[in-house]
LUMSEDO-701684 format. One record per residue (C-alpha): x, y, z. Coordinates in steps of 0.02 Angstrom, whole numbers, plus 50000, padded with zeros to 5 digits. Layout:
N
XYZ/...
This chain:
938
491024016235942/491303997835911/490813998335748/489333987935793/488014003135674/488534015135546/488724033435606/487744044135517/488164060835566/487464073535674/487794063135848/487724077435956/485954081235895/485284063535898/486164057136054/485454074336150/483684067936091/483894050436139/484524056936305/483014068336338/481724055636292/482294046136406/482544057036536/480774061036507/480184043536520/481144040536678/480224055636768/478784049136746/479204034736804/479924045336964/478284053036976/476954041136979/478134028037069/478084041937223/476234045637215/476204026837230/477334026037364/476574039837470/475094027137516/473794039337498/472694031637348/472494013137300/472094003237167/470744014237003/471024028337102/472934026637094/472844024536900/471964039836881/473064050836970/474464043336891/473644045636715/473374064436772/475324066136784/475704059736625/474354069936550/475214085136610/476534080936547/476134074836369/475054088336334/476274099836370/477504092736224/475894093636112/476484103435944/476354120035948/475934119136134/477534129036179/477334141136048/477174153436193/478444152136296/479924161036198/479134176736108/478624177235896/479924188635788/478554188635664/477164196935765/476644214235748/476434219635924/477164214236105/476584195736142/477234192236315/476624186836482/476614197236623/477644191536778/476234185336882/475254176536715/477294168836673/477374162736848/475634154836843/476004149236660/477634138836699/476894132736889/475584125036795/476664117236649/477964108336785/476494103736896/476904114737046/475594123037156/474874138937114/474464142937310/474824138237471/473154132437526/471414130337441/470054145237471/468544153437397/468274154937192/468134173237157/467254170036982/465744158437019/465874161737238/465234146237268/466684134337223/468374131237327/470004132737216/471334122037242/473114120937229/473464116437079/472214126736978/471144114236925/469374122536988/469854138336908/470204128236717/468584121036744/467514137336816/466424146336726/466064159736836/466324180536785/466394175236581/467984171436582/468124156236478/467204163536349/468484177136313/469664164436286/468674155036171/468094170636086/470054177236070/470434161235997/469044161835868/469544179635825/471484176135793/470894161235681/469604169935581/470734185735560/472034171735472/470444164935365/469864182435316/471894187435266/471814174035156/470434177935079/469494162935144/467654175935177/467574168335339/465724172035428/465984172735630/464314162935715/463054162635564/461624152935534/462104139835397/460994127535415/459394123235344/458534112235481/459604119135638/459344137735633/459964139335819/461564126935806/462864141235734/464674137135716/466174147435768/466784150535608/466044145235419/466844146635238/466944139035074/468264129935002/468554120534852/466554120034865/466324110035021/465694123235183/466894119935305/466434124235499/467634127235625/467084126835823/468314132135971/468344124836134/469504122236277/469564107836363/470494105436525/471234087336519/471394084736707/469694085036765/469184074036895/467504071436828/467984064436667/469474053336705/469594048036516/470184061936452/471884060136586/471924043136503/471754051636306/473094063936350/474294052536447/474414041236303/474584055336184/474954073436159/473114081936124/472164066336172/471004076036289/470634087636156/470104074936047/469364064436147/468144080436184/468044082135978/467564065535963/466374063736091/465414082236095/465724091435921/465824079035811/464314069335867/463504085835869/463984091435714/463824074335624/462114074535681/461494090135593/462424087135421/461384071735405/459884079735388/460394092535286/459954091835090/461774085735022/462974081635164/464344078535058/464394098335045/464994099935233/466444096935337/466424101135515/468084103235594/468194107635772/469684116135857/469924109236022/471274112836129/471664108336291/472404120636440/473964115536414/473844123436229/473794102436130/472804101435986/471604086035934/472724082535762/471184088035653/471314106635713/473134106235678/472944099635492/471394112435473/472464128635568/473984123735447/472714124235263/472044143435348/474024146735359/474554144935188/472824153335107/473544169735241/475464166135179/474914166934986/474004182135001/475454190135118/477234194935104/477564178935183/477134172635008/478974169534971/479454151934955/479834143635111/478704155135202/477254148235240/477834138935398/478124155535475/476304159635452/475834142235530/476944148135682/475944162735669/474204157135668/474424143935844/473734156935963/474884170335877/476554164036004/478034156735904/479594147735943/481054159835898/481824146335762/482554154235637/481954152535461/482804153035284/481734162835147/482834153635010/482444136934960/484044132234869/484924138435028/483694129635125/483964113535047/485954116735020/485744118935233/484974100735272/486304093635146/487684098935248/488314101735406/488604119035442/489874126935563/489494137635697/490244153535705/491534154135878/491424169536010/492284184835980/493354180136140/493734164436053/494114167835846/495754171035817/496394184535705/496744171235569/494904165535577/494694184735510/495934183635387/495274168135295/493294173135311/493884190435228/494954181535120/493784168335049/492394181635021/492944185234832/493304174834679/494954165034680/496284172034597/497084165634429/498364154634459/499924162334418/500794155134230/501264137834233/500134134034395/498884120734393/497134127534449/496744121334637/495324110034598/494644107334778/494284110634957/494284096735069/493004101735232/493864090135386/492984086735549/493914072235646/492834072035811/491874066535874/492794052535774/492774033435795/494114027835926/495014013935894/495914001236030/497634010836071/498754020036187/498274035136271/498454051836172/499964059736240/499554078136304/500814085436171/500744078535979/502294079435907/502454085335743/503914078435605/504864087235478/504034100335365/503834092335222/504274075135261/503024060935241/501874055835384/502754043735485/501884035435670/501934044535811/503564044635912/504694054436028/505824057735888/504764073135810/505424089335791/504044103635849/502454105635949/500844107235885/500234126235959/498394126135890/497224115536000/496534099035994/497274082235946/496334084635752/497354099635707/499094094735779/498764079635642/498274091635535/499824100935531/501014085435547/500294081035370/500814097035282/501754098535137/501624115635075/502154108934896/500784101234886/499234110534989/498864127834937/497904129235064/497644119735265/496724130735436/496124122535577/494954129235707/495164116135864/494504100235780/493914108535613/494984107235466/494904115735278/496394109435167/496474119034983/497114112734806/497514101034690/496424084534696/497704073334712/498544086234840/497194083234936/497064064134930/498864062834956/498614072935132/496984065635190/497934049035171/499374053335281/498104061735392/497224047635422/498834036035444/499464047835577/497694046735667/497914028135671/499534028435755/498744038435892/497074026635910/495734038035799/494974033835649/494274047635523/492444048135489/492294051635316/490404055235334/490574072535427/491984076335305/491264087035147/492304090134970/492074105234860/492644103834684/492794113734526/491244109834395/492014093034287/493374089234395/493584070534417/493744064134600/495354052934655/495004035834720/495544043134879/494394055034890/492814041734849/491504039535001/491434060435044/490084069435005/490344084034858/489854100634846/490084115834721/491334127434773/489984140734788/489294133534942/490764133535063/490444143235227/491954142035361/491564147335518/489904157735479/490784165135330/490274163435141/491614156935041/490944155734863/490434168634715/490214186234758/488174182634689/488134168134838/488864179534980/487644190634941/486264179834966/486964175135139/487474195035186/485634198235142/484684183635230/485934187235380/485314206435379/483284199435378/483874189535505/484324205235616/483034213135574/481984200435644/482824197335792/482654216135815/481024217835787/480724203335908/481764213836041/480584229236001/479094220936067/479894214936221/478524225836373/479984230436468/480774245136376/482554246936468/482954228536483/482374228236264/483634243036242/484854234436350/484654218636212/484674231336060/486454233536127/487414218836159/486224205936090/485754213635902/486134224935779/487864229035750/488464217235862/487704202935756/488484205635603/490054211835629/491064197335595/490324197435411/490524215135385/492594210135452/492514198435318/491454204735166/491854224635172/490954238735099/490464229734929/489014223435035/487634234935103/487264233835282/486134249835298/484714238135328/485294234135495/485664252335546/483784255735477/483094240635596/484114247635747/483454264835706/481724256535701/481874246835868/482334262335953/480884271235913/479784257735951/480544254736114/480854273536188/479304280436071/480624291735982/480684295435796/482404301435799/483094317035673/484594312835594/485724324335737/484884313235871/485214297635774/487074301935744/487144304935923/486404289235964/487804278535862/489124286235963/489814275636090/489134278436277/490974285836354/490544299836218/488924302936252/487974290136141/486824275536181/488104261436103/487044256635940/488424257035811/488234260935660/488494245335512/488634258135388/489894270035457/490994254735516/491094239535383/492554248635282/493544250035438/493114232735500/493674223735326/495434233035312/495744228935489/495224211935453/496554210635301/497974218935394/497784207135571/497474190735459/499084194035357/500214192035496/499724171135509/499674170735286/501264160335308/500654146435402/498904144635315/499244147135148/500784140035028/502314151034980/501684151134774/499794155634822/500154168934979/500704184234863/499164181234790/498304186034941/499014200634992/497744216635029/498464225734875/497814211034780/496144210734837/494624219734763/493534221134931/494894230935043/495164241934871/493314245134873/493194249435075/494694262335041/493624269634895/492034269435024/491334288935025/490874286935195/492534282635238/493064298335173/491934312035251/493184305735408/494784310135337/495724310435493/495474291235495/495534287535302/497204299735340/497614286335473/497444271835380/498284276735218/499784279535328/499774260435383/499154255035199/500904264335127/501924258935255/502124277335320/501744273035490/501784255035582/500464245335607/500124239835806/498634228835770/496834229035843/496584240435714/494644241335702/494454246735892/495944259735872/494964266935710/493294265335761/493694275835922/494704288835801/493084288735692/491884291435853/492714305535902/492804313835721/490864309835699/490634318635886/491554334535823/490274335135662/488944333635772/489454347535870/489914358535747/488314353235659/487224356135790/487984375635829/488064380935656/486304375935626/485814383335793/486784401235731/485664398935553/483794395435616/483934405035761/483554422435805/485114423535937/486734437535901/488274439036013/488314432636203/486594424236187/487104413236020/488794408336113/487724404236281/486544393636199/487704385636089/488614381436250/487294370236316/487204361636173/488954358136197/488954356036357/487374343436349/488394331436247/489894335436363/489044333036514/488314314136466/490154308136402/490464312036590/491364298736688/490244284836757/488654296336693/487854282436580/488214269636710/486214268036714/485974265336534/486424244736508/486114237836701/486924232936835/487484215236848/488314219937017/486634222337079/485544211737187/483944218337118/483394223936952/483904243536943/482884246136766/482044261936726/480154260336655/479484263536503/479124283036523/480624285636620/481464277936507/480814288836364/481134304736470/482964300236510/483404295436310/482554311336274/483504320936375/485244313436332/484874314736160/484054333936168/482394329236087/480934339736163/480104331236300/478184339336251/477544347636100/477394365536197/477534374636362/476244371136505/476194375336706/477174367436821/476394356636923/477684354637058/477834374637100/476134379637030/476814397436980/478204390336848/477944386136643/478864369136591/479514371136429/479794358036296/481534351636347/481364351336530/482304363436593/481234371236711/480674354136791/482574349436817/482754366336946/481234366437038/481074362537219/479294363537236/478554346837298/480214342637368/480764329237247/482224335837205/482644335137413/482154314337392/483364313437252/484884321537341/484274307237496/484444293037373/486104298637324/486654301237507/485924286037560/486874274937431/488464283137481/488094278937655/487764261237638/489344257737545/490384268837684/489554259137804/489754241637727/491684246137707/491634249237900/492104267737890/490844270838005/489794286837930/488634296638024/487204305337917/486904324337953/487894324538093/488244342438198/490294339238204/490704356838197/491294365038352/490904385238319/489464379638217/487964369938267/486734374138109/487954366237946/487814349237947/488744336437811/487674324637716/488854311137766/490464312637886/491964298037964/493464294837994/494984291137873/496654290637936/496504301938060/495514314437959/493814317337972/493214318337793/491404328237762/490464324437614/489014335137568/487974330237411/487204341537273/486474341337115/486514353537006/485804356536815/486964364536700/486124370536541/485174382536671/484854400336590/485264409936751/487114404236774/487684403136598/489614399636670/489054382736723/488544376736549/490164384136482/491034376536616/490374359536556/490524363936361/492334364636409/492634345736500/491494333736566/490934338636737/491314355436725/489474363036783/489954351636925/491704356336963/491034373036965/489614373437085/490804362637207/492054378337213/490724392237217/489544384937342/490164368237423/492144371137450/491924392037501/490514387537623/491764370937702/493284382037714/492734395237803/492004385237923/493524373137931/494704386837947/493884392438142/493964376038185/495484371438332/496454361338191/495774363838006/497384351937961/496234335938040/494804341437925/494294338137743/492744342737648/492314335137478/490894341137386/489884326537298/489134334037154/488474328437008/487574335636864/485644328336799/486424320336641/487704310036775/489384318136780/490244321236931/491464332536987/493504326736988/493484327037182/491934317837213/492514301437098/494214300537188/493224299637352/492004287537276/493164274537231/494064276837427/492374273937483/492204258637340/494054252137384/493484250937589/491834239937530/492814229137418/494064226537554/492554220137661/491544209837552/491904195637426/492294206437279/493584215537190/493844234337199/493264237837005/491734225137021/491134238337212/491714254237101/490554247336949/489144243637075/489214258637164/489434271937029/487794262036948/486724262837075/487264281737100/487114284536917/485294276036898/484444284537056/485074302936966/484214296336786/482644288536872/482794302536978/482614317836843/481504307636750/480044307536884/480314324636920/480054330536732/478504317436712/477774324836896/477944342536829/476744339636684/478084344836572/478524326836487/477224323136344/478244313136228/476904307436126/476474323736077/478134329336051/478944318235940/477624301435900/478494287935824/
């Protein structure tokens, strides 16, 4: 800051790493200053312990020691730690006991564990130790034999040793190299050098054990063997806290790139993902670019990190979308913009000056830059001192082109423009105590243009490689390259999600953490000229991986729909990019006249641009032609556009693409099946009424958690499967068997039978858990309920699930829950084919209200009573009445606790809405009845 060093760039990064190391340093110092302290050990003693700590440390920032700890997109199947072996895991890397007291060792029974785990790393009791080493030896001979390296696992290769056999033996480049595992633990007490290897360096345990033990084993027998030059023993130690002796590392890496050239990883810039790969199969989740010329384009610039949704404004949209196609020809008589000048004032060089005043003020439009004063005429309204300076240097007869996000600047046009504005920029920063650091500032040029003297000291780029804000700004070939490597890289963050072991909480990341989700800001700003149908296929993928469904196309369409129509949420790329592009042109032209100048913004307009031509022309924009209807009208000024136009069409779209479904679902029914009349309308009924019924208010409250909650409410893997099944009306077995609940009954494939049978009485322990939950929030809003309580006076037998007090009326709440596809009352499913709830609404007149009424109505006053029937169907939707008293109940809790009334409505409905899917779920899988792998194997 005092201009004492050059800045280089990238301070955040190197200051963070500075900052760390020496944090690290000084808790060391922390810790072995306190064992020191505690007066416990003295003098070699003391040094050892101390040594110990440092060893624990070190070898846990070994490379490729943490590979574990945050999952491998690249791995085939699920590599993750159980809770208990995470907990153990992480105790062990900060040093924190593992139990509260020593006891017995269960693997050798003659030892005593202690508390920090260091008998048990050191135990060979039960075998245990040798299934490590043998995993270890597999996963690194699998790599060999992938890349064709003819690895031989334990074989006799010598000539005067027959019973010495190493781990693993092959040729290369005619020298027989042997690999042997081991695992070393580096704390031992017994052998107090290896704390001293390690705390000096990151694997020096491990090869301190090399040295000493394989080598001079291996060393031994190679002399005597007719040509030693022909042999190289290598041995792969690592200690418990996963460092490698830097030998195994350099050998692991060469096995890497022989798997990576014989692989699909054989792309260029690949073969570090297979190193990842081969260190005990656990990778860090970096991301990686398969592109070396992007690659290389990426360390020779600073990129910009794309903002939150919450935070981009609607001009951020406009200029991605914009900057995604060619620039236009400048119109006759026009000089051709010959640059883009990339500004980035902060964290800039601060000089000796006044204070910067909380509001910049801004001169004259036009005028030249003159030193901050009181005499300015406007405010700077975008944020941070680098664009109100920004701004205050704009002529718009000169700039074609000048956006600022917060401290990030892009001016546009001629060279000299340009020079002339970073000039007055950087006068204007002076006046206010900043200085410009030219180094973070980057200029992109036209091929042959010659750069003004006051451009000289910034880096220069082609024009191609611009990216703004996470947007491609170059040739139509170069956003293609990024669309595509921003697809992979969905895909592998998807796949990554897929192997996750808990299914619900992987779904629950499918959701709002990948997919869709994670492209849609370059499908707002490229449009349907790019493909994103990759991404839909991955999300398509990750669902069957996680739920073990292969969905049909009607289940997948289904699936895409958003959950308050009965979908799961996972959007489809595809069906939206069109949409998202034209809303992204029509909300971005709004701000054209403060971005852009007056000669270049007609040049910009949506009519002149090919993309938003191209996603009007989209064919899957027009099987929807209420929306392509919709937006035409805004397009030809028919009808006035409100903004937020990709939310407004979307929804319009989801509810057009429901409709299909439905009517794509019946007609097929009324052409496969063998139904006529009444019994084709019934069962095309439940199909609407299935759909209906799980579009319900609050009924997919279970599907994406609770964060309300105090404890995890997720559903597990088979219940899971059964509840997605269910809402998605994909058979639940591959054919009929007996009921194991009722023993007289046949389940059938889609679980109808299991959802209305009381045998076992698990239907009775759902209707508890609902009542119970309803309780507990009556009770925590101090309403005072009394469960199955005899309040009647004529009638001591009917009892309400739950009954209090409310303003002088005593208000009875009985709970049911009802299935409404069920063959024998056909009215229910039409009912619910009709509105969401309906199956509900009606059982709640025919059984629940008739029953309360006539009761009521012999009682001395029926005005001071009130019944309201809680039911709900099995896919979650509840009856009118019962979500009016929910939210009273809801309202009294919130008015009680330290909450608002939509955060206890949100927690309550969830937990309501998560014991019904859990619920059904374990009553289908008890009834023998739910055999998804069978039924539909993925």
């Amino acid at each position: 800051m005092q201009a004492r060093a050059g800045y280089e760039g990238r301070g955040q990064k190197a200051w963070s790493s500075a900052l760390a190391t020496e944090k690290r340093k000084n808790l060391l110092e922390s810790l072995t200053e306190e064992l020191g302290h505690s007066g416990q050990l003295q003098g070699q003693a003391l040094t050892r312990a101390q040594d110990r700590i440092r060893a624990r440390i070190q070898s846990g920032s070994g490379k490729h020691a943490s590979a574990w700890l945050y999952g491998n997109p690249e791995a085939d199947t699920a590599m993750w730690l159980s809770p208990a072996e995470l907990a153990v895991a992480v105790r062990l890397r900060l040093g924190l006991p593992i139990a509260a007291a020593p006891g017995e060792c269960r693997l050798c029974g003659h030892g005593a564990t202690d508390v920090n785990g260091s008998h048990a790393q050191t135990c060979f009791g039960s075998g245990r130790r040798t299934r490590l080493h043998n995993a270890l030896r597999d996963i690194v001979a699998d790599f060999a034999r992938r890349g064709l390296l003819g690895p031989s696992i334990e074989r006799a290769v010598f000539a005067n040793a027959r019973r010495n056999r190493p781990d693993i033996s092959y040729v290369r480049d005619g020298t027989t190299v042997l690999l042997d595992v081991a695992v070393t633990y580096p704390l031992q007490l017994s052998q107090p050098h290896y704390a001293a290897r390690a705390a000096a360096e990151p694997g020096g345990a491990a090869a301190a054990y090399a040295v000493a033990v394989k080598e001079r084993v291996y060393n031994a027998i190679i002399a005597n063997e007719p040509d030693p030059r022909e042999w190289k023993a290598v041995p792969l130690v690592v200690d418990t806290f996963g460092a490698w002796c830097p030998g195994a590392i350099t050998e692991l890496r060469q096995i890497a790139r022989a798997n990576a050239l014989r692989e699909e990883q054989s792309r260029a810039g690949q073969s570090r993902v297979a190193v990842r790969q081969a260190f005990t199969g656990r990778a860090s989740c970096r991301r990686h670019q398969s592109d070396p010329q992007a690659q290389q384009a990426r360390r020779s610039r600073r990129t910009k990190r794309r903002p939150r949704d919450s935070q981009r404004a609607s001009w951020h949209q406009f200029k991605g979308h914009r900057q995604s196609r060619p620039r236009p020809a400048p119109p006759p008589g026009a000089a051709e913009p010959q640059g883009i000048a990339h500004v980035d004032p902060g964290p800039a060089q601060v000089l000796p000056a006044p204070e910067i005043p909380p509001a910049v003020e801004l001169g004259a439009p036009g005028a030249e830059p003159e030193p901050q004063g009181p005499e300015g005429q406007g405010q700077a309204e975008v944020g941070g001192p680098g664009a109100a300076l920004g701004h205050s240097a704009l002529s718009q007869a000169d700039l074609d082109l000048l956006t600022f996000y917060l401290d990030d600047g892009v001016s546009g046009g001629d060279l000299d423009a340009i020079a002339r504005w970073l000039q007055g920029y950087e006068r204007r920063a002076a006046a206010v105590g900043l200085r410009l650091n030219r180094g973070k500032c980057r200029l992109a040029i036209a091929a042959g243009a010659e750069i003004p003297d006051g451009l000289q000291g910034i880096e220069t780029c082609s024009l191609d490689e611009i990216e703004h804000l996470g947007v491609p700004c170059g040739s139509p070939e170069k956003i293609h390259a990024f669309v595509e490597r921003a697809a992979q890289g969905a895909e592998r963050k998807l796949r990554m999600i897929a192997s996750l072991p808990d299914a619900h909480v992987a779904l629950t990341l499918t959701k709002f953490c990948a997919g869709f989700v994670g492209v849609v800001h370059l499908m707002r700003a490229t449009g349907s000229v790019f493909d994103f149908a990759g991404v839909d296929r991955a999300t398509q993928s990750c669902l069957a991986t996680i739920t073990g469904i292969q969905t049909d196309e009607a289940a997948w369409t289904q699936a895409s729909l958003p959950v308050r129509m009965g979908g799961l949420g996972l959007h489809s790329c595809a069906d939206v990019t069109g949409i998202a592009h034209i809303a992204a042109a029509l909300d971005g032209g709004t701000h054209l006249p403060a971005l852009v100048s007056e000669a270049l913004g007609p040049r910009l307009t949506w009519q002149q641009d090919d993309t938003v031509q191209a996603s009007l022309a989209d064919p899957r924009l027009a099987t929807y032609e209420s929306v392509l209807e919709k937006i035409q009208d805004v397009m030809q000024a028919r009808t006035q556009y409100e903004g937020r136009g990709q939310k407004v069409w979307s929804s319009a779209l989801a509810t057009e693409k429901r409709k299909n479904l439905l009517d794509l679902l019946t007609e097929e029914l009324a052409r496969s099946s063998q139904l006529q009349g009444a019994a084709l309308s019934q069962a095309q009924d439940r199909i609407r009424a299935r759909i209906q019924s799980s579009s319900g208010k609050h009924a997919s409250a279970w599907l994406y958690g609770n964060p309300e909650a105090d404890t995890g409410m997720w559903l597990s893997s088979a219940e899971l499967a059964v509840a997605v099944r269910l809402r998605l009306g994909l058979p639940i077995a591959a054919a009929p068997g007996e009921c194991r609940l009722c023993g007289h009954g046949a389940t059938d494939v889609i679980g109808s039978h299991a959802q209305t049978c009381f045998g076992s009485g698990r239907r009775t322990r759902l209707h508890n858990a609902l009542r119970d939950i309803v309780a507990d929030f009556a009770r925590r809003g101090l309403l005072g309920p009394s469960i199955e309580r005899a309040v009647f006076a004529n009638t001591r037998r009917k009892r309400p699930d739950i009954s209090y007090v409310r303003d002088g009326t005593t208000v009875l709440l009985d709970v049911a829950v009802t299935y409404p596809l069920q063959l024998s009352q056909p009215h229910y499913a039409t009912r619910a084919a009709a509105e969401p709830g309906g199956a509900a609404a009606a059982y709640a007149v025919a059984v629940k209200e008739r029953v309360y009424n006539r009761i009521i109505a012999n009682e001395p006053d029926p005005r001071e009573w009130r019944a309201v029937p809680l039911v709900v169907d099995t896919f979650g939707a509840w009856c009118p009445g019962a979500i009016t008293e929910l939210r009273h109940i809801a309202r009294a809790n919130a008015l009680r606790e330290d909450r608002t009334a939509s955060a206890a409505c949100q927690d309550l409905f969830h937990r309501l809405s998560f014991s019904i899917a859990q619920g059904v779920a374990r009553i289908v899988i008890a009834s023998g009845g739910a055999r998804p792998d069978e039924a539909n194997p993925p």
